[in-house]
C-alpha positions as a printed Julia matrix, in Angstrom:
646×3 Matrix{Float64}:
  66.14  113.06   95.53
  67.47  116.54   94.68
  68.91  117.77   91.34
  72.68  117.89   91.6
  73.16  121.52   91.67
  71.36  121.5    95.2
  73.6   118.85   96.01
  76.56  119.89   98.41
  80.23  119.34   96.86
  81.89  117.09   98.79
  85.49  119.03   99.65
  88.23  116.93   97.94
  90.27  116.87  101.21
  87.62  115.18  103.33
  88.02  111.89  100.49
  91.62  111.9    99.85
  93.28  113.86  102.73
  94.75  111.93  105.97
  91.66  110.0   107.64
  91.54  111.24  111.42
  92.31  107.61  112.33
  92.6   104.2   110.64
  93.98  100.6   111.06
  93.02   99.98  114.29
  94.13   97.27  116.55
  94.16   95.99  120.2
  97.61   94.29  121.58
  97.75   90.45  122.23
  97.66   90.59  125.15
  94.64   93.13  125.34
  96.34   95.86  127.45
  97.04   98.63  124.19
  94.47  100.14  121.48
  96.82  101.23  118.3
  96.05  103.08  114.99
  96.9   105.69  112.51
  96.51  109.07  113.11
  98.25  112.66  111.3
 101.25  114.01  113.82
 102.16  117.2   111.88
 100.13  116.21  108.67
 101.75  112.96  108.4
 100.49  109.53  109.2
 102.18  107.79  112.44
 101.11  104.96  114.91
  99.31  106.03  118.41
  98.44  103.94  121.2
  96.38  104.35  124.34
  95.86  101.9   127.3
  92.81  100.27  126.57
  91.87  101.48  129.96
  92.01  104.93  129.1
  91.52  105.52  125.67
  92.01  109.41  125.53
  95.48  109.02  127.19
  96.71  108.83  123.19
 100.49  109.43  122.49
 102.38  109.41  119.27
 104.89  106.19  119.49
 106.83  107.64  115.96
 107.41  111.05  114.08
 107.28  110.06  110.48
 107.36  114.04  108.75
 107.22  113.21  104.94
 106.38  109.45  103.8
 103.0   108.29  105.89
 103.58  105.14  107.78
 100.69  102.88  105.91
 100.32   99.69  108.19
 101.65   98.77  111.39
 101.38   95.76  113.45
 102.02   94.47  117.25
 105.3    92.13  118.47
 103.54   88.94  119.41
 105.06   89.65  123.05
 102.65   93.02  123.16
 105.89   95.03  124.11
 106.43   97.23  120.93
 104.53   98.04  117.51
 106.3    97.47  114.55
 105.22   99.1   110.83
 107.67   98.81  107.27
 108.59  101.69  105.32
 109.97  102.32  101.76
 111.49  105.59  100.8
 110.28  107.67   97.97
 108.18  104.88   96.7
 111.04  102.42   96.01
 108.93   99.55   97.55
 112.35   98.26   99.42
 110.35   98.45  102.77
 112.21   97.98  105.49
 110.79   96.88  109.62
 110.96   99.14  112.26
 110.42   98.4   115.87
 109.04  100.9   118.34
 109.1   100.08  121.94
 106.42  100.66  124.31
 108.2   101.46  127.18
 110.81  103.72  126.24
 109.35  104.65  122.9
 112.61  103.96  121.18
 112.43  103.4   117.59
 115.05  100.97  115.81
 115.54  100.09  112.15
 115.68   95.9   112.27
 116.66   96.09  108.53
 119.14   98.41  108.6
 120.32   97.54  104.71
 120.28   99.53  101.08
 118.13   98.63   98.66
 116.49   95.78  100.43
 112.93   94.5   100.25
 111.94   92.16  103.35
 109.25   90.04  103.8
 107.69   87.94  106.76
 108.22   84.4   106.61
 107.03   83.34  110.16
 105.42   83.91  112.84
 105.4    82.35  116.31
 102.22   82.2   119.16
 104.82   79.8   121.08
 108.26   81.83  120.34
 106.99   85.66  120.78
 110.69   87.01  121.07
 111.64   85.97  117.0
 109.87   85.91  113.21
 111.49   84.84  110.37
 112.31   87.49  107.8
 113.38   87.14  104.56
 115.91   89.54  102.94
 116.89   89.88   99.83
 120.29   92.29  100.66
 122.95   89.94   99.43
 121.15   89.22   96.01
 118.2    91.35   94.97
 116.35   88.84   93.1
 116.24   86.03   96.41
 115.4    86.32   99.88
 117.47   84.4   102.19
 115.94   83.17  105.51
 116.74   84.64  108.41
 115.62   84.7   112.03
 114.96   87.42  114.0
 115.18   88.96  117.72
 112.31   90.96  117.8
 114.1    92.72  121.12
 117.84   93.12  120.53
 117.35   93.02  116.69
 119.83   90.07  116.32
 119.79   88.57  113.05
 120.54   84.5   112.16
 121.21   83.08  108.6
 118.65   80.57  108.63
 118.73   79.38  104.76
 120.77   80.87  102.26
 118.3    80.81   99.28
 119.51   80.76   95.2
 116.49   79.06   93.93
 112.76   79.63   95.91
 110.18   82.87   95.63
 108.41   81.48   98.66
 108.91   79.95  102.17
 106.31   79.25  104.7
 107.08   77.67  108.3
 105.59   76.26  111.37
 104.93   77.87  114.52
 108.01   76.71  116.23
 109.76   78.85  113.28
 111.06   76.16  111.13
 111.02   76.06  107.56
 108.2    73.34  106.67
 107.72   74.09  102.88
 110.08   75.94   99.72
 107.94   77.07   96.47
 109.54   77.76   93.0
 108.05   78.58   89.88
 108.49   75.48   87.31
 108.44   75.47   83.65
 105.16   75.13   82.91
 104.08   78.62   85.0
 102.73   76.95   88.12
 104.12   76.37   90.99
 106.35   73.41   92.8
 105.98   72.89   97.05
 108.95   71.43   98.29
 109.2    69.97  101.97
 111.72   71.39  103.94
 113.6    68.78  106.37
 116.36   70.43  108.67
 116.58   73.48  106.8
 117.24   71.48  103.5
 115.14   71.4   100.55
 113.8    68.09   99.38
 114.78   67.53   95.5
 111.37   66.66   94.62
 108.05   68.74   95.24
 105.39   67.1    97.3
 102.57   68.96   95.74
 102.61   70.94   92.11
 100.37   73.13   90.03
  99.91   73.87   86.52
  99.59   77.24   84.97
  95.96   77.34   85.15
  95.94   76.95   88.92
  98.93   78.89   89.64
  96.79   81.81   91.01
  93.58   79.56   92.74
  96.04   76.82   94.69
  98.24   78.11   97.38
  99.1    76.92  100.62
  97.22   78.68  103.73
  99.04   77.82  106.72
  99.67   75.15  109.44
  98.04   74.88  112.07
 100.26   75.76  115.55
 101.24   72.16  116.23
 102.12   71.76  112.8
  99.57   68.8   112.34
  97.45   70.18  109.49
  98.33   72.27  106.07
  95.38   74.18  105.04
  95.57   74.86  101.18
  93.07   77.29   99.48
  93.25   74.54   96.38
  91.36   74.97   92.64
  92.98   71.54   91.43
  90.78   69.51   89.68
  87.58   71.81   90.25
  86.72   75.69   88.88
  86.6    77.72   92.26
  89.3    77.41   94.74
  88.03   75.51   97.92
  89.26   75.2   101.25
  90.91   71.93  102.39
  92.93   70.7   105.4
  96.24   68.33  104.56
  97.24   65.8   107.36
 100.93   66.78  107.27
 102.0    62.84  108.38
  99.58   60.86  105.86
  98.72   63.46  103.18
  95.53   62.9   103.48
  93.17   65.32  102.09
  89.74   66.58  103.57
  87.28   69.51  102.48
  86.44   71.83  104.41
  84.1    74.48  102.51
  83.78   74.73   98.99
  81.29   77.88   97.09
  80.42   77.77   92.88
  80.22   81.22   92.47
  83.55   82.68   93.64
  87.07   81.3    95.5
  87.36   80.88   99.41
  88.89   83.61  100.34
  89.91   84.56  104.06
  89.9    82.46  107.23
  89.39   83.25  110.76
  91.89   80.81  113.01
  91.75   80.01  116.76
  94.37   82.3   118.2
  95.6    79.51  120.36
  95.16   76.15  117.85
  95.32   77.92  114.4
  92.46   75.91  113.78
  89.7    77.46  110.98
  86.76   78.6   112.84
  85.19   80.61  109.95
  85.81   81.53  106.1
  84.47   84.15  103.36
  83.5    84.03  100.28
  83.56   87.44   98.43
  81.33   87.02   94.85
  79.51   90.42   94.77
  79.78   91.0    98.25
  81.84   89.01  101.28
  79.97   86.33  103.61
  81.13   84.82  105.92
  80.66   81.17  107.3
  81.32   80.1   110.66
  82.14   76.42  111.38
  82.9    77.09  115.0
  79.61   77.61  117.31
  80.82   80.23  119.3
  82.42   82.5   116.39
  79.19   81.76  114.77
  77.25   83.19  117.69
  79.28   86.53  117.15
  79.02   86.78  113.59
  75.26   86.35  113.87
  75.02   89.18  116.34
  77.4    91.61  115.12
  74.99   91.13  111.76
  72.23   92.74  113.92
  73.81   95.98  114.42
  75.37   97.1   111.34
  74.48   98.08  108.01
  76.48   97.34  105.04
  79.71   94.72  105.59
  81.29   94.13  108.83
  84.86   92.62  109.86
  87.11   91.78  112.58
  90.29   93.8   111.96
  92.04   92.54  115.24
  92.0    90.38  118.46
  93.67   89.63  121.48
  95.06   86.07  122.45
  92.6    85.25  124.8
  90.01   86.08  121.43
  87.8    87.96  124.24
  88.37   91.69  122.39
  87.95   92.11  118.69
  88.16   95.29  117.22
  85.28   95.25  114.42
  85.28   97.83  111.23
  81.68   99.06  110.17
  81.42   99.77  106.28
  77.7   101.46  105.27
  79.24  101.92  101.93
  76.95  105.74  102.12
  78.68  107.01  105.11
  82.34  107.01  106.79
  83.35  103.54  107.84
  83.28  103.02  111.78
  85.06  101.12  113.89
  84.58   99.34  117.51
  85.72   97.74  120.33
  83.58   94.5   120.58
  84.0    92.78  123.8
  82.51   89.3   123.62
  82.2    88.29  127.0
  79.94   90.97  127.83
  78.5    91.43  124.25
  78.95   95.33  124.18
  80.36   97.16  121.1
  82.08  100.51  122.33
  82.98  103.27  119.42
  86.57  103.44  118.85
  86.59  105.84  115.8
  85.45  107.09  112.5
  87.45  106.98  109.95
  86.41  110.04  107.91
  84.38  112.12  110.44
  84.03  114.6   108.19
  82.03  112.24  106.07
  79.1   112.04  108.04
  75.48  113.49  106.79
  77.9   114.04  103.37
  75.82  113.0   100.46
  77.69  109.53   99.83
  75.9   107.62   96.92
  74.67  103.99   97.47
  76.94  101.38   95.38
  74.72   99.01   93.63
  76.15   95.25   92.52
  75.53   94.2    89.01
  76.56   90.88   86.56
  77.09   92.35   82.87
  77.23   89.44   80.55
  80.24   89.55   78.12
  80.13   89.09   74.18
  80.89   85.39   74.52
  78.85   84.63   77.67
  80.92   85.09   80.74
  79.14   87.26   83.86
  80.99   90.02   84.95
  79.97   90.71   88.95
  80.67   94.5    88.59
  79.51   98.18   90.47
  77.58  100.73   89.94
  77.75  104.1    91.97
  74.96  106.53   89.88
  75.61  110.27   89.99
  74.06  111.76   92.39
  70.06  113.49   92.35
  70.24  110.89   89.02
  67.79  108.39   91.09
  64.99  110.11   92.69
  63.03  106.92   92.63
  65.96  104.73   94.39
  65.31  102.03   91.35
  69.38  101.26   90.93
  68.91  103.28   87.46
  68.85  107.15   86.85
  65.8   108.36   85.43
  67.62  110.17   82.8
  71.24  109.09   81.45
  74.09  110.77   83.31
  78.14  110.81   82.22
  79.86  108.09   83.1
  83.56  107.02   84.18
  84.4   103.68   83.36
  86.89  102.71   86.37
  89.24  100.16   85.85
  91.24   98.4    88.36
  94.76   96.98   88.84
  96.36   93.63   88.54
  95.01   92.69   86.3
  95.03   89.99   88.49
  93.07   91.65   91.39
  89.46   92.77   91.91
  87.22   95.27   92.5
  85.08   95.08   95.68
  81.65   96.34   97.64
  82.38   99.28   99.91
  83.06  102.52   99.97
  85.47  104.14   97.39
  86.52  107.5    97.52
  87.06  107.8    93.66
  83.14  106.67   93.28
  82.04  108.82   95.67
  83.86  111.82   94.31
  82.82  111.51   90.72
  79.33  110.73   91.55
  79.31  113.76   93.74
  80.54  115.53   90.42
  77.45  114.46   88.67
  79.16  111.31   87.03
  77.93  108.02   87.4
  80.64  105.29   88.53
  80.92  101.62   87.16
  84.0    99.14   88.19
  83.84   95.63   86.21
  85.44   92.76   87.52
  87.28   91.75   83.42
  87.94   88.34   82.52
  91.92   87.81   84.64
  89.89   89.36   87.83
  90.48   87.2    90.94
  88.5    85.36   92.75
  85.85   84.3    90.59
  87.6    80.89   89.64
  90.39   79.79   87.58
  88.21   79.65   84.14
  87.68   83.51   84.98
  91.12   84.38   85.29
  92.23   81.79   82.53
  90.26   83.11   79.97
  92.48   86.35   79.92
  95.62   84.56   79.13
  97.69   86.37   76.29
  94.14   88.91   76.11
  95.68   91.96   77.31
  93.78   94.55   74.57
  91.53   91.5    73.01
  88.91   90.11   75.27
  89.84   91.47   78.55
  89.67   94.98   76.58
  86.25   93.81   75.23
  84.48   92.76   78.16
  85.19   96.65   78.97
  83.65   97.82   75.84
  80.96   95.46   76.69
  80.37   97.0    80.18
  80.06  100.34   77.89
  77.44   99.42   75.64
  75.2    97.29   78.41
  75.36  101.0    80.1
  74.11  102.91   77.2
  71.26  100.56   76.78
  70.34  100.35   80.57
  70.48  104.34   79.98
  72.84  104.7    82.43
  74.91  107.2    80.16
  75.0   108.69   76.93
  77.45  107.35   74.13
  79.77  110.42   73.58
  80.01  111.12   77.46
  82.12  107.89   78.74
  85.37  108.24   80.19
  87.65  105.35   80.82
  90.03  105.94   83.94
  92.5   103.66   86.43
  95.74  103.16   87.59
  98.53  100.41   86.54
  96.7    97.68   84.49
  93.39  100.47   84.87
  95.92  102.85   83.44
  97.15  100.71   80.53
  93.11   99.86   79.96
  92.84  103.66   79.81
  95.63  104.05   77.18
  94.38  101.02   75.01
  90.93  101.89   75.35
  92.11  105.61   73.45
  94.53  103.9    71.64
  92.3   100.98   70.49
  88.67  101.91   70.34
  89.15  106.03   69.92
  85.3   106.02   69.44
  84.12  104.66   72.29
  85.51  107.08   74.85
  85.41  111.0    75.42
  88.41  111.01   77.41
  91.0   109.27   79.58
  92.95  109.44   82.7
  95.7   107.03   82.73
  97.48  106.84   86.43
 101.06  105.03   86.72
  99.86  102.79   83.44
 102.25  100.74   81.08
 102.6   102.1    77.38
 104.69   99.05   76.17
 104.67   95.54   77.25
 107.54   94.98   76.08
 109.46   97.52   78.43
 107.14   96.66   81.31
 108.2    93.17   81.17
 111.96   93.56   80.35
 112.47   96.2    83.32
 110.2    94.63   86.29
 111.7    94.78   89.56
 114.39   92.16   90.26
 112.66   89.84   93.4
 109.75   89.38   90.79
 112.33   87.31   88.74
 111.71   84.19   90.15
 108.12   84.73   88.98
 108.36   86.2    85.67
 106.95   82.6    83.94
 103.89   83.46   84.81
 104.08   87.25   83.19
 105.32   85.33   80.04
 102.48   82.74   80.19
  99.52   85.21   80.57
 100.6    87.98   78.84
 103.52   87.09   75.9
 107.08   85.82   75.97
 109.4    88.47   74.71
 111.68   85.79   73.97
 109.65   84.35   70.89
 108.48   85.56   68.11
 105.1    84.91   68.51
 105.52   86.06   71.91
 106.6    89.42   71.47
 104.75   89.94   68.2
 101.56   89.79   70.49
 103.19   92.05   73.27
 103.68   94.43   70.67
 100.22   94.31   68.95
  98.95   94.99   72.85
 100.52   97.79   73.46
  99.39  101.44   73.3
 102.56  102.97   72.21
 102.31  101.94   69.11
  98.83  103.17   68.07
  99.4   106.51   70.25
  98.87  108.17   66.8
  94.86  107.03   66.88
  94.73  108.39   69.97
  91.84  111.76   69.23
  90.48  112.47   72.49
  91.94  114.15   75.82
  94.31  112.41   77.92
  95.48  112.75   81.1
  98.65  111.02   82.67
 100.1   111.06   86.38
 103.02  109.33   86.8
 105.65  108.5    90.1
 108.88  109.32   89.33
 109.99  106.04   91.47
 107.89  103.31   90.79
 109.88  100.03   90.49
 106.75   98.09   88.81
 105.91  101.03   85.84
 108.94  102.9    85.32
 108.43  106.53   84.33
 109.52  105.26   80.94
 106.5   103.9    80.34
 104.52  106.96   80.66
 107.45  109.12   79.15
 107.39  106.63   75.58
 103.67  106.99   75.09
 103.93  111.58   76.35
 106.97  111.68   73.05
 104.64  109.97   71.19
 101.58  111.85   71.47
 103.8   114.83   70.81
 105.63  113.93   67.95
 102.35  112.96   66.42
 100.94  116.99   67.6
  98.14  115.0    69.87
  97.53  116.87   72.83
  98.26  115.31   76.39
  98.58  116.48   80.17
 101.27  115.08   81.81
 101.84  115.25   85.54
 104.92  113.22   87.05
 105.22  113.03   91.08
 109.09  112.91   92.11
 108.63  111.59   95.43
 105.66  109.03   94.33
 106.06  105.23   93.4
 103.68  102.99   92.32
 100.2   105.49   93.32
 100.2   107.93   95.4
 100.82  107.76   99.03
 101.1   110.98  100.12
  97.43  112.79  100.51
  98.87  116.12   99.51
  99.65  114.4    95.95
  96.83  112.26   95.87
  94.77  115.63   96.6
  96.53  117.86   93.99
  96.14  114.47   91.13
  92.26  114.7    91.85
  92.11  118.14   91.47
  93.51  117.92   88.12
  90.96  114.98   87.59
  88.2   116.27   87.99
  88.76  119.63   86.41
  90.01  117.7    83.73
  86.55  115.35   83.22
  84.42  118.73   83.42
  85.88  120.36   80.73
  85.17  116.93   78.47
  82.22  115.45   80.1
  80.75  118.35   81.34
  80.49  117.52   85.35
  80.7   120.16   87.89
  84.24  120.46   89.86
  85.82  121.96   92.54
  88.1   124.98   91.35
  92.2   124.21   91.39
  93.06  127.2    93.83
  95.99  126.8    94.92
  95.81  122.88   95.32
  99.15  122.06   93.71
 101.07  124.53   95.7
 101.58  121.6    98.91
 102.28  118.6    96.81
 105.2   118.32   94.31
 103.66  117.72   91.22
 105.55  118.46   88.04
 102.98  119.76   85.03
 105.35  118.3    82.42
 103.39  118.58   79.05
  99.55  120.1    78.57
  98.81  122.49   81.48
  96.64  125.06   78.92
  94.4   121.4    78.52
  92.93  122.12   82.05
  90.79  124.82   83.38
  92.96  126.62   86.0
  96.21  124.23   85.94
């Protein structure tokens, strides 16, 4: 393998600019290919007959915010996609017809949030929506004409965070949050609640049990379920007796997805995601498909989209050292046509192999984690450089979330820099169980912070990197990890880049956005109740703010000026902090960003800063500023002398 220097930089733009096409899907009813392609720079749905592929048209003419998902009316006669403004997260649903290409607003309300409560294979003209316009903190039912936009109260709601219905679109089931942090399932009989849950869960299954969805004649309730067992396993509920039977169950990690008959809703197939996803089939002729779509790809596979008939799926292709691909896999005559790549640009790039490791923490728990090594570090492919390399700790969200196999532009990048890359999977991650996620309750900057202190040290001794050249980086909970690991253990790391991460618990909590209120047990369960003494004592004692005076070594913070779930305050307490203390800190705030960055011009200028920012500290290699910031709106609020060009 070559030393670094001979190594090509990978262009910044190519990893976090617009992908030439993503999210691709076929209609139901086989006829359209959709995705996500740049019109004018910004992201916007296309379609094509499937007959003619390169007959593409624009169907909208989004010109700041990128459209981020989209999806197709059951009825195949228009695409639909939500969209927030400024990073408010109150999405709203927007229909786009086919024919005429005329674009509607079915949501037409301020400061509304909706969500999809139903959806019909039987009823292709309506879905059930729930809005939360008349009281911000609950959504009340409603169903809607997919066509002529028509909206019907279905349940006025002052009490549930959840619904789920049938396919005939009535309500079949109400959840609430109950006093002890897990959940209650109510039955729902003519649109009225039953008084007494059917099924409950305590706290410590609150986040492995959940319903999974009826099947389409409303016969069987499939629950992903961790009751009385470790990992959640799949089950099917008779709906009429009650009765209970198991359908797939796996030790190391949860069940996670299913794949359903398009016709039945019957489960043909489930994953299981521990260090990387496999799936199962239980029907023979899904099983057939899986099995042969394993023969011609490297790296993880998936169906991203089918038609009703289930003749067409459209497959993505994930190498994890090249762009991601995607096809057209027709199953009749067993023939996978190219649709796209993703990243085109990507290809013969020097991508880095990601490498799965289990780190075991102080007190015994395995940590299924990833490893990305810096690149022209491994000349003998072993999984381990041959001399040790900086490193960036990267820390993900949630908490309760996870870090996956694939490819990952922010591994690739620093790699490419000369940094090696490793992601841990803390105690509170999902998806390894409910002891996993349990043993982070009321940890946040105690063990969960340890078991990344632990991932540290098992890297210096595996001589992955040096001591004084580890850098701790993420965004939200990553982002308060970052601030607690400088705050906390000043030592251990050489720098930090903290990206939309909370400063104060006690503000996070006490400002988080009103429809999470029906949920906020569960905050005060795993992480502190403000309301006690104990409680807030512990939020306090976990919170960065107020150690930012131990902070010693560089920071860097990006922050979105809109972000419902970590309001600029947070990153605005710890900045006046820093500087009242005379500790140095960068400071770059994004007015038109919420929670991240969804605009690639921003998310371009932020890694600029990044990685000019690690070189100076850790010594990697980056790719000059120029005039990166001049597109995006970032605001250098405090420390621009702290990096080279900015």
């Amino acid at each position: 393998m070559p030393a670094l220097d001979t190594i090509p930089l990978i262009p910044r733009d190519h990893l976090f600019g617009n992908p030439t096409r993503s999210q691709g899907k076929i209609s139901p009813d086989g006829q359209w290919l959709s995705w996500l392609a740049p019109l004018d720079g910004v992201m916007n749905i296309w379609i094509a007959p499937r007959s003619d592929p390169d007959a593409a048209k624009p169907m909208t003419k989004a010109d700041d915010r990128p459209i981020r998902e989209h999806f197709w009316t059951p009825d195949s006669t228009a695409v639909g996609y939500i969209q927030d403004k400024g990073g408010d997260e109150n999405f709203l649903l927007y229909r786009v017809d086919i024919a005429s290409g005329e674009e509607v607003c079915l949501t037409p309300f301020e400061n509304t949030r909706v969500m999809i409560v139903g959806s019909s294979q039987v009823d292709k003209q309506h879905i059930l929506i729930g809005l939360n316009n008349r009281d911000p903190q609950w959504h009340d039912v409603h169903r809607l004409n997919l066509s002529t936009g028509a909206l019907e109260l279905v349940y006025e709601n002052n009490a549930y965070a959840h619904f789920m219905a049938d396919d005939t679109l009535t309500l079949r089931m109400a959840m609430a949050q109950n006093e002890a942090g897990g959940t209650d399932y109510f039955r729902v009989i003519d649109n009225v609640v039953e008084e007494e849950p059917f099924e409950t869960t305590a706290m410590e299954d609150s986040m492995t049990t959940s319903p999974a969805g009826y099947t389409v004649d409303g016969s069987v309730l499939y629950w992903l379920d961790g009751r009385g067992r470790d990992t959640a396993a799949l089950y099917a509920q008779d709906t009429a007796s009650g009765e209970r039977t198991l359908i797939a169950e796996d030790d190391r990690a949860d069940i996670g997805g299913t794949l359903r008959h398009k016709q039945t809703g019957v489960v043909q197939a489930y994953s299981v995601t521990y260090l990387t996803t496999e799936w199962t089939a239980i029907d023979a002729e899904i099983g057939a498909s899986f099995e042969w779509l394993g023969t011609q790809f490297d790296g993880e596979f998936g169906v991203m989209s089918r038609t009703d008939d289930d003749r067409t799926w459209i497959v993505w292709n994930d190498p994890v050292s090249g762009p991601i691909r995607t096809f057209i896999y027709d199953r009749d005559a067993g023939t996978l046509a190219p649709f796209y790549v993703t990243r085109p640009e990507l290809e013969g790039a020097p991508l880095q192999p990601m490498n799965c490791v289990e780190i075991t923490s102080r007190d015994g728990l395995t940590l299924p984690s990833y490893l990305t090594l810096a690149a022209g570090s491994d000349p003998a492919g072993s999984g381990r450089p041959a001399a040790p390399t900086p490193m960036v700790l990267l820390v993900h969200g949630g908490p309760w979330a996870r870090d996956d196999y694939g490819y990952n532009p922010i591994h690739q990048m620093l790699a490419n820099r000369g940094y090696s890359v490793l992601s841990v999977n803390f105690r509170g991650s999902t998806g390894f169980g409910k002891s996993f996620i349990n043993a982070s309750n009321k940890q946040w900057g105690l063990a969960m912070h340890d078991d990344l202190i632990d991932a540290v040290n098992w890297a210096v001794e595996q001589g992955i990197a040096p001591r004084d050249k580890v850098a701790i980086m993420g965004g939200s909970y990553g982002g308060y990890a970052t601030l607690a690991g400088l705050a906390f253990t000043p030592d251990v790391f050489a720098c930090g880049v903290d990206i939309v991460g909370p400063s104060n618990l006690e503000t996070l909590l006490s400002t988080i956005p009103p429809y999470w209120a029906p949920m906020v047990k569960i905050f005060h369960e795993r992480m502190g109740n403000p309301n006690t003494d104990e409680g807030l004592a512990l939020l306090k004692a976990a919170s960065p703010l107020y150690k930012a005076k131990d902070i010693s070594k560089p920071l860097l913070i990006a922050q979105g000026a809109n972000d419902p779930r970590v309001k600029q305050a947070e990153s605005d307490q710890i900045v006046g902090a820093m500087k009242e203390a005379g500790i140095p800190v960068t400071y770059v705030l994004y007015p038109d960003e919420g929670h991240g960055f969804a605009k690639p011009d921003n998310s371009i200028s932020f890694f600029a800063i990044t990685e000019n920012f690690l070189a100076e500290t850790l010594g990697g290699r980056a790719e000059p500023l120029g005039d990166v910031l001049e597109p995006s709106t970032a605001e250098i609020v405090e420390g621009a002398d702290h990096v080279n060009g900015l």
